[in-house]
C-alpha positions in Angstrom: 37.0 -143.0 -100.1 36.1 -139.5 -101.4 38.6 -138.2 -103.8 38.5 -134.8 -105.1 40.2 -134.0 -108.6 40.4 -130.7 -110.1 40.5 -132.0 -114.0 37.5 -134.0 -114.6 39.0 -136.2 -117.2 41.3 -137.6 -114.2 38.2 -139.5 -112.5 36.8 -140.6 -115.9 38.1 -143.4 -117.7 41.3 -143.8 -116.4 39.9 -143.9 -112.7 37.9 -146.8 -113.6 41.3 -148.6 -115.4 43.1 -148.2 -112.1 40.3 -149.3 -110.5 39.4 -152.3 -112.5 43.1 -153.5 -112.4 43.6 -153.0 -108.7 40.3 -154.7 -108.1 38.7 -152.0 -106.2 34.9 -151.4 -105.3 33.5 -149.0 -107.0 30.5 -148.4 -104.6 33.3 -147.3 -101.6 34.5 -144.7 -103.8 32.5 -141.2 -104.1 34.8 -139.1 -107.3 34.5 -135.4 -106.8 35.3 -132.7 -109.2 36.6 -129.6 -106.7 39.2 -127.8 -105.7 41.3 -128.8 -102.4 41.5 -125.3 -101.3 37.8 -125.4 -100.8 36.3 -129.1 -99.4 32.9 -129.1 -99.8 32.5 -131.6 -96.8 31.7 -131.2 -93.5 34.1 -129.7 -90.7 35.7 -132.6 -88.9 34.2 -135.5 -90.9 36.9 -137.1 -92.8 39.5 -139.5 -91.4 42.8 -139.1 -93.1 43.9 -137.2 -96.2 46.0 -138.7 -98.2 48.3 -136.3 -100.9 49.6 -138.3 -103.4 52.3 -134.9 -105.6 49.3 -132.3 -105.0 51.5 -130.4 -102.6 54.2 -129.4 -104.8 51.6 -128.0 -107.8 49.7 -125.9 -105.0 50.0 -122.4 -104.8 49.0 -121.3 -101.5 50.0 -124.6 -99.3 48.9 -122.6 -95.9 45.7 -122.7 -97.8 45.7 -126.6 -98.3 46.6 -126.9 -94.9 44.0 -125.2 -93.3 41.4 -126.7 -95.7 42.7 -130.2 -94.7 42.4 -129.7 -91.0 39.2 -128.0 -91.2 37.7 -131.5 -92.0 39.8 -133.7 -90.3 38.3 -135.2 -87.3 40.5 -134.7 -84.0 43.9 -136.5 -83.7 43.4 -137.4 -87.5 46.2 -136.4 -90.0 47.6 -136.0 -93.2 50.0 -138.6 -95.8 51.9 -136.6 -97.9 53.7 -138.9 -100.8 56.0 -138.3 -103.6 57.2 -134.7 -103.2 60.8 -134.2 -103.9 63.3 -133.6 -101.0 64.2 -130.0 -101.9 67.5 -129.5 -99.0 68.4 -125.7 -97.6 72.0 -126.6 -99.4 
């Protein structure tokens, strides 16, 4: 797991209290301080992104978009989670 956070307090100490109480393994999990509009990983190297309410605070989403499929392997994809379902009414 590689996540990438733009505030670095938000992979400090309460990153290791979430991962203490969910009983995760520390040594899977690689903590990144970046932006999502510019990956620092390889082109077509990473499984699956997972968005858990990044989407809604982005400014350019065709940005995100093209940054996340840039480094998505082939017929890989994206989770996006807790957005708000915003209707054309």
């Amino acid at each position: 797991m590689h996540p990438v956070e733009i505030l670095k307090h938000r992979i400090g100490h309460p990153f290791e209290h979430c991962l203490k109480m969910m009983s995760g393994v520390s040594s899977k999990i690689f903590r990144y301080v970046g932006s999502f509009y510019n990956l620092k990983f390889e082109s077509e190297s990473i499984g699956i992104i997972y968005l858990a309410q990044e989407f809604n605070h982005v400014d350019n989403p065709l940005k995100l978009i093209v940054e996340s499929d840039r480094v998505l392997k082939n017929n890989e994809g994206m989770i996006i989670v807790g957005e708000h379902y915003i209707s054309f009414f």
